[in-house]
N, C-alpha and C positions, 0 to 999 in steps of 0.2 A: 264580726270578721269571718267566722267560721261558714255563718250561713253563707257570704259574700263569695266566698272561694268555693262554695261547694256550688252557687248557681252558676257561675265562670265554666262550671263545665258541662252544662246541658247546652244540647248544640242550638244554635240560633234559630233554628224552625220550631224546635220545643219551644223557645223561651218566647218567637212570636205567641205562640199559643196561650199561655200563661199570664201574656201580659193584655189579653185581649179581656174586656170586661165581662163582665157574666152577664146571661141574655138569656131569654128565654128561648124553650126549642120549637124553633120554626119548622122542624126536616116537613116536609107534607109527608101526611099520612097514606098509605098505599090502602085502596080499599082492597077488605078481606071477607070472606065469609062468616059471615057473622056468628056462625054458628060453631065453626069452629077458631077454638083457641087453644090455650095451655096450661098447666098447673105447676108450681113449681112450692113442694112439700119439703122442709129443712126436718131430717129425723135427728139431728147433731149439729153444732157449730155453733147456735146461736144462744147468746148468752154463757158463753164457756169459749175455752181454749183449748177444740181438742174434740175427738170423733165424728169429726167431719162429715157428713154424708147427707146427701141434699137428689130428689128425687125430681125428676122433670117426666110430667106426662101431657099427648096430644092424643086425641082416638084413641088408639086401641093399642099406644105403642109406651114406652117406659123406658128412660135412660137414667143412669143414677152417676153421681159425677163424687169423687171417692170413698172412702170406707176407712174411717182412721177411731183409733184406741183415745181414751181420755187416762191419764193416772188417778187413781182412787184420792178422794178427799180425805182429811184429817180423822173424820169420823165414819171412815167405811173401814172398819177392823177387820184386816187379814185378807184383804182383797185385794188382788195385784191388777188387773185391768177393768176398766169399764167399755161396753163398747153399745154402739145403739141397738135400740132394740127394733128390727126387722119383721116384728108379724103382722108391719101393716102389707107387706108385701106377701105372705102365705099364699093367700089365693089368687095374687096374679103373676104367679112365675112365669107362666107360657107367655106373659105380656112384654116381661123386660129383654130390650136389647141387647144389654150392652154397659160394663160399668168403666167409666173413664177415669183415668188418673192423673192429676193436676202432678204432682212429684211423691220424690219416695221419703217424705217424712212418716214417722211413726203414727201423728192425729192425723193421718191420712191414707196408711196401707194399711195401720194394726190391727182390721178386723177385718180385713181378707178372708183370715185362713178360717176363720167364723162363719161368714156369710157363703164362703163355698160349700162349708157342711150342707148350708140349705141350698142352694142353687151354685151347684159347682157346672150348670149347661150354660151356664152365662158369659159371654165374650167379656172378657176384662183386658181396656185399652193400657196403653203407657209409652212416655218414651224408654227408649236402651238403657238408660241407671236405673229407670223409676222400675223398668219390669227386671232387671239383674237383681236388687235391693230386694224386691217382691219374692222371687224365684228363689233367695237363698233363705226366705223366710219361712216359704212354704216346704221348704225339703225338711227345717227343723218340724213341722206338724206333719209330715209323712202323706202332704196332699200335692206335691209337683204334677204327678201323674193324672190328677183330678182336673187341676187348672187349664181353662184355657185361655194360655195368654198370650197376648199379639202385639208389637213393637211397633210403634208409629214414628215418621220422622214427623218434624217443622213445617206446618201447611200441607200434612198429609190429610184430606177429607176422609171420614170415614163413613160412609151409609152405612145405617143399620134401620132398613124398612122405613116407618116414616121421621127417621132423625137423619141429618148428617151435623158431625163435629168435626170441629178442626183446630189442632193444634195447633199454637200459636209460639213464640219464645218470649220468656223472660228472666227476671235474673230473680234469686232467690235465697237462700244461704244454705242452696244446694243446688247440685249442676242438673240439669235436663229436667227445671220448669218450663210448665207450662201454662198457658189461658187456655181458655176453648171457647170456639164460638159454635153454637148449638144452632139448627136452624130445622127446623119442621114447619107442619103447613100452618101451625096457630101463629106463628111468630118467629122472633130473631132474638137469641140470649145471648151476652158476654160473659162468660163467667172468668174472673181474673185469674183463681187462681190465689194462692201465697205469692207475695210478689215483691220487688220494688224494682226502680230504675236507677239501674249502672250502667255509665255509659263508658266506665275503663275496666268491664270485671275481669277478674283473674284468668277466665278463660279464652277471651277477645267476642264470649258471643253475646251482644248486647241485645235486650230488648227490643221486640221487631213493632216499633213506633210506626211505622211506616205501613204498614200491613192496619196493626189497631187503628189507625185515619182511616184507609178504605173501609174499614170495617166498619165505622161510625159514619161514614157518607153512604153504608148502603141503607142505613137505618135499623136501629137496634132496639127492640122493643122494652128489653129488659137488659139492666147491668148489674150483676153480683159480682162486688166486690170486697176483696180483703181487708177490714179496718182493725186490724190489730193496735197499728200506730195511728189511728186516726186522732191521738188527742195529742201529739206531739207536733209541733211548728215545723218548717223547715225542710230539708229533703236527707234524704238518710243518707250517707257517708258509704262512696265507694269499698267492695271488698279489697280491695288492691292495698287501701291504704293499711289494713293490717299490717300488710306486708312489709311495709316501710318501718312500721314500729318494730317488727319482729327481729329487721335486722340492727336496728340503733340498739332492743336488750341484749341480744345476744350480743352486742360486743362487751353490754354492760355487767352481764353474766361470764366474760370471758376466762376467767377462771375456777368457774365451777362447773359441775354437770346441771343444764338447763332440762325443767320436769313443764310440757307443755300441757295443760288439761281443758281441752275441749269437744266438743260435741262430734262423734264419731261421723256422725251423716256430712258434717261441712267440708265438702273433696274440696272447695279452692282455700280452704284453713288450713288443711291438712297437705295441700301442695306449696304451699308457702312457709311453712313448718321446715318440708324437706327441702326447698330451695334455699332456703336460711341454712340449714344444717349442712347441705353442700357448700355454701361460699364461704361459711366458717371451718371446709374440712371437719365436721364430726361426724359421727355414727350414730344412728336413729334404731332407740329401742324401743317397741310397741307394749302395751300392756294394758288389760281388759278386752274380752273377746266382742262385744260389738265392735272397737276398733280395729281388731285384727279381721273380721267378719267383712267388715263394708270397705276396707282399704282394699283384700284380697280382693274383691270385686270389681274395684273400680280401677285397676290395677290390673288387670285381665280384660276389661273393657275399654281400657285405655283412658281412661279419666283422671287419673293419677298419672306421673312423669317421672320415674326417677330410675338409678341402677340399682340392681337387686345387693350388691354390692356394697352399700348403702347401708343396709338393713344387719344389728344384730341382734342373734336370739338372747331373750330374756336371761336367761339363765346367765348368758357371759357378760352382761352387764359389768361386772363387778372387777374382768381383767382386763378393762379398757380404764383410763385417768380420767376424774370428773369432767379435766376440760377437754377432753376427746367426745361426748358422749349428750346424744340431745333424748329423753324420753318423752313419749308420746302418748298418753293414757286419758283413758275416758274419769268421771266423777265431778266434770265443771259445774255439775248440782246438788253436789254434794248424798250422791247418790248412798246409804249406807252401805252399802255390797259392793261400791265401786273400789277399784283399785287407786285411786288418790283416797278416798275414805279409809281405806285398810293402813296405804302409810303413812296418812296423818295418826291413824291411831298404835301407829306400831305394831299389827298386825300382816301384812304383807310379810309373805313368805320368803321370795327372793329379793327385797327393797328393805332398806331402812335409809328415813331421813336424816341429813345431818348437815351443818353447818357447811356444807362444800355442794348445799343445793341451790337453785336459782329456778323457784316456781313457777312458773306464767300461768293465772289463770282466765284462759282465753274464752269469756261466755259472761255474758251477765246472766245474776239470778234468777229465773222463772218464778212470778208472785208466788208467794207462801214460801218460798227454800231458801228466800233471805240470811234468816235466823242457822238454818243447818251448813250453808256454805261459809258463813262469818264465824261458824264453831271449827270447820276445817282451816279455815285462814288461820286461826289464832293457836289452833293446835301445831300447823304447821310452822308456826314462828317458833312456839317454845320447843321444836326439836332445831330449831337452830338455823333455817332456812329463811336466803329473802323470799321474800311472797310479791309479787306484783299480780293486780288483779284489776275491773273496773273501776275508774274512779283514780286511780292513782296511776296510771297510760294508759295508751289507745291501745287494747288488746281485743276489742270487738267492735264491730259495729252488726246493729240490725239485719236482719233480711226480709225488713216488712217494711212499704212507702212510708211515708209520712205524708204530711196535711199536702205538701203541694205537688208531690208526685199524685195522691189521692185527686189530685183537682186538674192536674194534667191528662187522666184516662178521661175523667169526667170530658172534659174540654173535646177531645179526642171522639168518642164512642158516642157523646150527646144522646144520651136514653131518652126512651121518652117515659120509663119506671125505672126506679133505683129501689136494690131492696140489699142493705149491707149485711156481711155476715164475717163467721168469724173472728170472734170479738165476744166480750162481757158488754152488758147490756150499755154500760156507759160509753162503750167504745164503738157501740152501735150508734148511738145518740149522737155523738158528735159525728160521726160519718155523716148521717141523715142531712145532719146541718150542714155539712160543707156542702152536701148534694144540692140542698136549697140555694146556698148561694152561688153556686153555679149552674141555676137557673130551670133545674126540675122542678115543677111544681108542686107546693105541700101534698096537695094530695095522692100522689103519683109517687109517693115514697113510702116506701112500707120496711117498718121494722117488725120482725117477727118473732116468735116464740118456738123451740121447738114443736114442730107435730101442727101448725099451722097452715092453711092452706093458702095458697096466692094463685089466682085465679083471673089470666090475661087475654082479652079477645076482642081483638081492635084497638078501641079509643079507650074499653073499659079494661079497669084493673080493681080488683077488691078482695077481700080476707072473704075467704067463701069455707067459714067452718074451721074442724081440727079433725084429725085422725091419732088414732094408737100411736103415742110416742116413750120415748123412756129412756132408763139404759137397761141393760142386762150386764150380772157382774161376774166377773170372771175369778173364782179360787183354785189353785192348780188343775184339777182336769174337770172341774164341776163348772158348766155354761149355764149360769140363770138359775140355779139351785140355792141359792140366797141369795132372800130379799129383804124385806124391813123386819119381819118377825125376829130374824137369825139374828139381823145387823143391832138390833136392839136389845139384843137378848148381848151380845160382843161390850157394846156400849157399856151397859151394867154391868157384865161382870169386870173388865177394863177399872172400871172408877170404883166399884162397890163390893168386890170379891164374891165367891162360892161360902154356901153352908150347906152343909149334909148331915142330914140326920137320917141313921142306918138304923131300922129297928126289926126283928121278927118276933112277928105275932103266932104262940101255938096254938093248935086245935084246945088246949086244955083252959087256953084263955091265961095264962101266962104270955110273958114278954119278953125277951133276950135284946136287954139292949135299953135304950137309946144307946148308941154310940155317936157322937159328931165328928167330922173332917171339916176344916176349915181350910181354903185358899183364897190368898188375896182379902181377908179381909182380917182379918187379928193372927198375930203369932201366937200358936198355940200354948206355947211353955210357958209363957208368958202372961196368960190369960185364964187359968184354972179356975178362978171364980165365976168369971161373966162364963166359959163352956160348963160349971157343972149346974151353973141356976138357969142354961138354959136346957139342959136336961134334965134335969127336976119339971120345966113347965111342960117338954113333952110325955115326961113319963106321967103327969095327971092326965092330960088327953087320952092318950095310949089305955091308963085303966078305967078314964069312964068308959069308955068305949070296948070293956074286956066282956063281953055276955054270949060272947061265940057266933054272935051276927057283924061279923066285920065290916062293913062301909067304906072302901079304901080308900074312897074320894073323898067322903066327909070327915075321913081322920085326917088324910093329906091335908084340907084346905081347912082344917084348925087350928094344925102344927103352926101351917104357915101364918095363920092369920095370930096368934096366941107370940111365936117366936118376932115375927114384924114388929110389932108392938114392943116387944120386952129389946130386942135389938136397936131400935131407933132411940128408946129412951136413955139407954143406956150409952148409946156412940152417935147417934144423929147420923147414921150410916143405916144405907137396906143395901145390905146384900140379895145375891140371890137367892130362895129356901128350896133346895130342894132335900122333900120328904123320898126315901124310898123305905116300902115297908115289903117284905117278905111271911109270905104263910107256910108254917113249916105243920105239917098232915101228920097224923101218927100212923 
């Protein structure tokens, strides 16, 4: 029934399309120079969620289509961003144009302020949110001054030598998406973009369907598109409809103070939040500084709607009556640092939870953060609050197509190569397939790999090689300064704790010492036997080795190998060993 109502509203020249069989693509081919063609290099996006950044070259020219952050996996200890790694482009800077940007999400601007360090002479496109979002990123790295950035409208072309792009509209679950259609002398590329199609979104600007048709009737050589949701059925659920939900809890909340927690970037989330809160007469209090950050912005740029009037400071929260009062805060992923994480855990400074709350959490999980947001759901129950979340109302819907919006660009754009991206490899796969059964030919669809080459010129298309791909990782001001040595070295000590054995060795051939420090792996007070019989096994090393010809490395790597040994047997645990030994001179 749901899918029923949700096709009822694609307009009937979509739906002709849709319902037109899958066929194979007839466009005629335009003859080209044979010689030349195009390349189009993924350094990020594929196989992952996140650091998007995908490299297009013809001759002598280089356009790069955005530059987005991944979050550190489970086992990168103590690393806060990943972003790609860039030094396939080192030596051809004087080549690149031009870096365009599809919108202002984080896997898509958050390695900007990175990639400027190396080529900050580089035009970087966007529309007016995507470069405000941008602009107030880079003033936090102290590189505004550096960037050079240029604000595109809707079907603004942009030449940059031998490329031109053009920005196209669509809807996203963020305002001022875009597509780009790429065109140099090798070819014609679609690139989608983050996408899906709304044709009632919050803002009134719908996906420009109409444009993407002429687009695919002038013949597109190549379509990169977005298959996050490629394994889902169906077509995604208008942003609007949030909206409708938000004012049915809020009436169902209408005796408590309503705590809204969703994704700072989503301005028509966040305008329906405040439209709710206007029609119920309450006051909206903000809390978490990316929220306060991208609302200032969009809100200044007019993308937001509301009277400042509206708005109170954090702080007086507390002299307004729960049901006077909607709050608005980031952690719908249960971010540890986030400000829903602080008062689920009672730590929030000016908030505490209590039984006179009415939670909405407006976001479904991002894979892996399952487990840590259904620890904040349950914490925020036992302080006494209702919790509504995914699953038990409509409080979100996607910003990425599903299978048959995914088969309506197809239908539309009629590639004569399809190469999906954006997406886990599985999510690639089924993309691929839908691409076949709308009528691209197996071999004319390419899944790739980062750092893979795709290589287009005419009739032909084929994986021509791989280049320098990776990530590079980010620990507060250190860019690429850990790698796998450090990360594994984190690993162990994480699971296996620190041992330290202190000892100095004198010129007389006396010893002062072993002493040991243990972290992380035995409490010391605890443990006086296994620490003194493992100083006993260094203090025999230590005196075969007393003849006044010291060896510091064959004493070191005896310690180590003598204590490994004596430590596994004893706990089935290896710590880390580190030996330090001191020469005290007379």
């Amino acid at each position: 029934m749901q899918e029923k109502k949700q096709r009822n509203e694609i307009k009937p020249e979509a739906e002709a399309v849709l319902n037109h069989p899958p066929r194979k693509n007839t466009q005629p081919m335009k003859k080209k120079n044979p010689q030349i063609g195009f390349k189009v290099i993924p350094l990020g996006g594929l196989g992952e969620i996140g650091k998007n950044f995908t490299i297009f070259e013809c001759e002598d020219d280089i356009v790069i289509v955005d530059c987005g952050i991944k979050f550190p996996d489970g086992d990168m200890y103590g690393i806060d961003l990943v972003i790609p790694d860039f030094s396939y482009l080192d030596d051809k800077a004087d080549r690149i144009r031009g870096l365009f940007i599809t919108h202002g999400h984080e896997d898509h601007i958050g390695a900007i302020p990175y990639f400027i360090k190396k080529h900050a002479h580089v035009p970087i496109y966007g529309t007016r949110l995507t470069m405000g979002l941008l602009t107030n990123k880079l003033v936090e790295h102290g590189l505004e001054k550096k960037a050079n950035l240029n604000v595109v409208n809707y079907r603004s072309v942009i030449t940059v030598k031998g490329f031109s792009v053009e920005f196209v509209v669509t809807n996203h679950s963020i305002a001022d998406s875009a597509a780009l259609y790429i065109r140099c002398k090798g070819g014609k590329i679609f690139h989608t973009g983050d996408f899906k199609i709304d044709l009632t979104p919050v803002d009134s600007q719908q996906i420009d369907l109409h444009r993407i048709a002429q687009i695919g009737r002038e013949g597109v050589d190549l379509l990169v598109a977005d298959s996050t949701n490629a394994e889902r059925k169906g077509y995604t659920p208008s942003e609007s409809t949030v909206g409708e939900s938000f004012l049915t809890l809020f009436a169902s909340g209408s005796k408590k103070r309503i705590v809204v927690a969703t994704f700072a970037t989503n301005i028509h989330r966040i305008q329906q939040i405040f439209d709710a809160a206007k029609f119920y007469k309450r006051k909206v209090a903000i809390s978490g500084r990316s929220m306060l950050n991208v609302i200032q912005v969009a809100k200044e740029l007019k993308y937001l709607k509301f009277k400042d009037n509206i708005i109170v400071e954090l702080k007086d929260i507390n002299t307004h009556l729960p049901e006077q009062m909607v709050l608005l805060t980031t952690g719908s992923q249960g971010e540890p640092m986030s400000a829903l994480s602080r008062m689920a855990s009672g730590e929030h400074r000016q908030l505490k939870i209590t039984k006179d709350d009415y939670v909405i959490i407006s976001a479904t999980p991002i894979p892996g953060n399952e487990k840590t947001v259904g620890n904040i759901i349950s914490d925020l129950m036992k302080l006494g609050a209702d919790v509504i979340y995914q699953g038990s109302s409509d409080v979100h819907v996607s910003g990425h197509a599903c299978q048959e919006e995914l088969k309506m660009i197809q239908a539309l754009i009629k590639p004569r190569n399809f190469m999906p991206v954006h997406g886990e490899f599985r999510m690639l796969m089924k993309h691929a397939q839908l691409s076949k059964m709308m009528g691209v030919p197996e071999d004319h669809i390419f899944v790739l790999e980062n750092g893979e080459v795709l290589e287009i010129s005419g009739e032909n298309a084929k994986v021509a090689g791989t280049v320098q791909s990776g990530v590079t990782l980010i620990d507060g001001l250190g860019i690429g300064d850990v790698g796998n040595i450090v990360l594994k070295d984190r690993k162990k000590l994480s699971e296996d704790g620190l041992f330290i054995v202190v000892a100095t060795l004198n010129a007389d051939g006396t010893v002062s010492g072993p002493d040991i420090v243990s972290r992380g792996f035995v409490y010391m007070r605890e443990s006086e036997d296994l620490l003194n019989n493992a100083k006993e096994i260094c203090a025999k090393v230590l005196k075969a080795h007393s003849d006044n010809t010291y060896d510091y490395n064959s004493i070191k790597n005896e310690i180590k190998t003598e204590l490994e040994k004596f430590l596994y047997d004893k706990t089935k645990r290896r710590p880390m060993i580190l030996p330090i030994l001191m020469y005290l001179k007379k």
